[in-house]
C-alpha positions in Angstrom: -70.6 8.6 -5.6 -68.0 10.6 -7.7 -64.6 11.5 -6.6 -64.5 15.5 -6.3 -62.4 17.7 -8.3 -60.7 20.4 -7.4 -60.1 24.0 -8.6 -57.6 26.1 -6.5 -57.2 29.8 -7.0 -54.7 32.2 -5.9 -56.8 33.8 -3.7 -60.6 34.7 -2.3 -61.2 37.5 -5.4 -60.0 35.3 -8.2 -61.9 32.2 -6.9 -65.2 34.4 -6.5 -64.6 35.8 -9.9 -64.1 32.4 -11.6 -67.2 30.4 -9.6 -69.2 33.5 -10.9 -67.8 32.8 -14.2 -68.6 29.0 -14.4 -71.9 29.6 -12.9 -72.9 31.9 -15.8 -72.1 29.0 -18.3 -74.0 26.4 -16.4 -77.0 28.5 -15.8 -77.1 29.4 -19.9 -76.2 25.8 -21.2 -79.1 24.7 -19.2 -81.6 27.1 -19.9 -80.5 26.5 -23.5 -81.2 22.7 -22.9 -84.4 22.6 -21.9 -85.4 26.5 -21.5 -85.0 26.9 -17.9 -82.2 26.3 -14.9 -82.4 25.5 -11.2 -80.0 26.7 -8.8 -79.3 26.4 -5.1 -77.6 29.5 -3.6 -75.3 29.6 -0.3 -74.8 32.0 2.1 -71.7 32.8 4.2 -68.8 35.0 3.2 -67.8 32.6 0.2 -71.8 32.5 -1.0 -71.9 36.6 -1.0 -68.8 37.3 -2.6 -69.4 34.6 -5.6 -73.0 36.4 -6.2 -71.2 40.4 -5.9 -68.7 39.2 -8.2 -71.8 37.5 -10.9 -73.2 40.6 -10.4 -70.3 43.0 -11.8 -69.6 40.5 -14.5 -71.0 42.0 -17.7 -71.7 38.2 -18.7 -75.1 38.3 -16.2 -76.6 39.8 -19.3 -76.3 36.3 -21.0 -78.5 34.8 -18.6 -82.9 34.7 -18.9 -83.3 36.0 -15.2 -86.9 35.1 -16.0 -86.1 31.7 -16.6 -84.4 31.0 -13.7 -85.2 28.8 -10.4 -83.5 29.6 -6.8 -83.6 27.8 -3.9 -81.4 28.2 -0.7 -79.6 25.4 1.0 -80.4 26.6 4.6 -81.4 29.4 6.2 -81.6 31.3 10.0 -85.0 31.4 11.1 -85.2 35.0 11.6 -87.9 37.3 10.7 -88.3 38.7 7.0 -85.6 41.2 6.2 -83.2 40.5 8.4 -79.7 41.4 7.8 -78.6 37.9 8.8 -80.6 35.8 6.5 -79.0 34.0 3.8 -81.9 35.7 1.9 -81.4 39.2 2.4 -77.7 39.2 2.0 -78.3 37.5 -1.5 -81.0 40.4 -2.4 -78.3 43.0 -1.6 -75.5 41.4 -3.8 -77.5 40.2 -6.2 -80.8 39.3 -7.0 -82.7 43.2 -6.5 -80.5 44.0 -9.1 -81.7 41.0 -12.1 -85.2 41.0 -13.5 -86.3 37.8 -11.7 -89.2 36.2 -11.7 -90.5 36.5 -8.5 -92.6 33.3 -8.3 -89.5 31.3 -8.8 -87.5 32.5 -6.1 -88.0 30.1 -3.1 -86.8 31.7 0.3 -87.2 29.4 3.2 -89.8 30.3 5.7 -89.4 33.2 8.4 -89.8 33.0 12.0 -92.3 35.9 11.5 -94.2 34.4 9.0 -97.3 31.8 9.1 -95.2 29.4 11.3 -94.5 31.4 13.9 -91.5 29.8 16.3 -92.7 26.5 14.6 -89.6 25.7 13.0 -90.7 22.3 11.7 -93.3 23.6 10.6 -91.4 25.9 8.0 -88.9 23.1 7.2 -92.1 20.9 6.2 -93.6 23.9 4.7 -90.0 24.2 2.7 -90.3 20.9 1.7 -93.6 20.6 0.2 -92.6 23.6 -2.0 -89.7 21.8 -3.5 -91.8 18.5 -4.0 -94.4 20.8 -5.9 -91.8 22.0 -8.0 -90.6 18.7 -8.8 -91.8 16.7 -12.1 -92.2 13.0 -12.7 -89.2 13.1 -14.4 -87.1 13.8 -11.2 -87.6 10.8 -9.9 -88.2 12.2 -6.3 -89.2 15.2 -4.0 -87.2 17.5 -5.1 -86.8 19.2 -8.6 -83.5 18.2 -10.2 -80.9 21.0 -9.4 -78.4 22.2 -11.9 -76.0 23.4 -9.6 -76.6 23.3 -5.7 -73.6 25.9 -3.7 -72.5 25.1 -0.3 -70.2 27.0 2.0 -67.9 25.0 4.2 -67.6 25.9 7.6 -64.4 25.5 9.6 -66.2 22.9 11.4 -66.3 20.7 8.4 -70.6 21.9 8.5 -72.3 22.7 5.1 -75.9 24.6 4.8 -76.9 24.0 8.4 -75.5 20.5 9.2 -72.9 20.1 11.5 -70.7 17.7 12.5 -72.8 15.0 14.9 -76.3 16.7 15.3 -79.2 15.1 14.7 -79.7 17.1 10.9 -76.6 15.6 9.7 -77.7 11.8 9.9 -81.2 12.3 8.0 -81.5 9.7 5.7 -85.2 10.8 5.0 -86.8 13.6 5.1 -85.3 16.6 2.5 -85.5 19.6 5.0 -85.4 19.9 8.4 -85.5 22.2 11.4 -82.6 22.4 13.4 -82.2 23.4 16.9 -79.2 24.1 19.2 -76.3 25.3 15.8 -73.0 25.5 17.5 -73.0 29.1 15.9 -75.9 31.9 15.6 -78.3 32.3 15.4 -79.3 28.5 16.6 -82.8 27.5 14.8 -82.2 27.1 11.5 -84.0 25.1 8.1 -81.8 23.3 6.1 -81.9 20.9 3.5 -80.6 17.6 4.2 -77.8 15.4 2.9 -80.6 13.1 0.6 -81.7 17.1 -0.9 -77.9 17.7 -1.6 -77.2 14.7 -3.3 -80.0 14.8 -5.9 -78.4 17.9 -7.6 -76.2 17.3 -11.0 -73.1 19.5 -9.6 -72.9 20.3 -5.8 -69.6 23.4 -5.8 -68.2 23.5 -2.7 -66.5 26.5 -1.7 -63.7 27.5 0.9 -61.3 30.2 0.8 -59.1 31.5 3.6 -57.0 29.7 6.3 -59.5 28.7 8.5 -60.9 26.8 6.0 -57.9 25.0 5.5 -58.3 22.1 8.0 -62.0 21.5 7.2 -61.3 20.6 3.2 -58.2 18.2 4.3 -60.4 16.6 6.5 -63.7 16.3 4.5 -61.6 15.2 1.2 -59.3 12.8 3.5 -61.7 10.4 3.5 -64.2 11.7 6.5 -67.4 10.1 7.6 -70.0 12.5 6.9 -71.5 12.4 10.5 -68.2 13.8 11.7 -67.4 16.0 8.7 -70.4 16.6 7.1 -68.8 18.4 3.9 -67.6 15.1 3.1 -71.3 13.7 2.4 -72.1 16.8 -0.1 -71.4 15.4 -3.6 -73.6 15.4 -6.6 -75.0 12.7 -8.7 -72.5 13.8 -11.6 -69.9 15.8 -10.6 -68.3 17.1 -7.4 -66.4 20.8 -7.6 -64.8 21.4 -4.3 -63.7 25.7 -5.7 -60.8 26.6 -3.2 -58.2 29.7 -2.6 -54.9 28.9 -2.1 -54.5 29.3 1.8 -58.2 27.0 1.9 -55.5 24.3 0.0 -53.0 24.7 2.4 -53.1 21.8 4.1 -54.1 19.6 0.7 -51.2 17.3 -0.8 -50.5 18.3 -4.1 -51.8 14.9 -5.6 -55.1 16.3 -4.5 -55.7 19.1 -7.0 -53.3 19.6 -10.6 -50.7 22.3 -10.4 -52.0 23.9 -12.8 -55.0 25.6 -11.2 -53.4 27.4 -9.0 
């Protein structure tokens, strides 16, 4: 595993600025690369403020919206629409307002959909839609992510694993059902530690104070069962993207002065 690096920002607006910034390059170097890019979104406060401030950058023209894969780290089962999906929130910032390609935008399941209350179901459902999209060159059963965004919780929980529940020591299966979240709604889909860890980059992002214990516990050295931020790295590079009062409780060896 690689050791993260750290970016920490004066505060929640500048970091969402900046992600939105470096996520614009990634998703255009790729796409130049090999003509397309895949990209796992988040949601939370940190995940809908990143994709409002992409989409007043005028640099979202630079990007081939029909050339461009999204997936979703977790989701709340809830039924389509609903103001508390992951999904919906990222349609409102974001994504109704790009020329997409609606074929390759992946939602995770719905608790009104084909699945019913069958939330293993959907995860399973979820997961034989990323192993369809995956080519033999990925190695696995999942397609090879550019860039995979995760929220961190003040729990220390990223997508939907947190700390201790059964989701958070999968060593198999890429998505799975989760029952009994310590916050709501509790059924959930996520993808699982194994999913995270086949992206190239996995950004972590944490702004505000009470996000400040959380990242000095996951990057002191955590085990992942108790601080599951801790197991979210990528195979080449780890970006933990923090505001200032998220770096609070970080000792300046952690991060270089000069990115504050």
């Amino acid at each position: 595993m690689n050791t993260p690096q750290l970016v920490v920002h004066r505060d929640k607006e500048l970091m969402a600025q900046a992600a939105a910034a470096r996520l614009i390059t990634k998703i255009v170097d790729a796409q130049a690369s090999r003509g397309y890019a895949s990209i796992v979104l988040t949601g939370g406060r940190n995940g809908k403020g990143l994709l409002a401030a992409l989409a007043s950058q005028p640099a979202r023209d630079a990007v081939d919206w029909g050339r461009l894969d999204l997936w979703w780290g977790d989701e709340r089962y809830l039924p389509e629409g609903d103001p508390d999906r992951n999904d919906t929130q990222a349609r409102a910032a974001l994504l109704d307002a790009v020329p997409l390609d609606a074929a390759r935008v992946h939602p995770m399941p719905t608790s009104d959909g084909p699945h019913g209350d069958d939330v293993e179901a959907a995860a399973e459902a979820y997961a034989a839609e990323l192993a369809k999209a995956a080519g033999p060159e990925n190695h696995g059963t999942v397609p090879e992510f550019d860039v995979l965004m995760l929220g961190v919780g003040p729990d220390t929980h990223v997508a939907s694993l947190f700390p201790e529940l059964p989701a958070v020591r999968e060593t198999e299966r890429m998505v799975v059902g989760v029952h009994g979240a310590p916050k709501p709604p509790p059924t959930r889909i996520s993808l699982t530690l194994p999913a995270i860890r086949s992206a190239r980059e996995v950004w972590l992002l944490a702004a505000g104070e009470d996000k400040a214990e959380a990242a000095a516990i996951a990057l002191s050295g955590a085990g992942e069962i108790q601080a599951p931020a801790a197991g979210a790295q990528g195979r080449s590079r780890t970006l933990w993207l923090l505001d200032a009062a998220a770096a609070s409780q970080l000792p300046r060896s952690l991060y270089p002065p000069a990115s504050a």
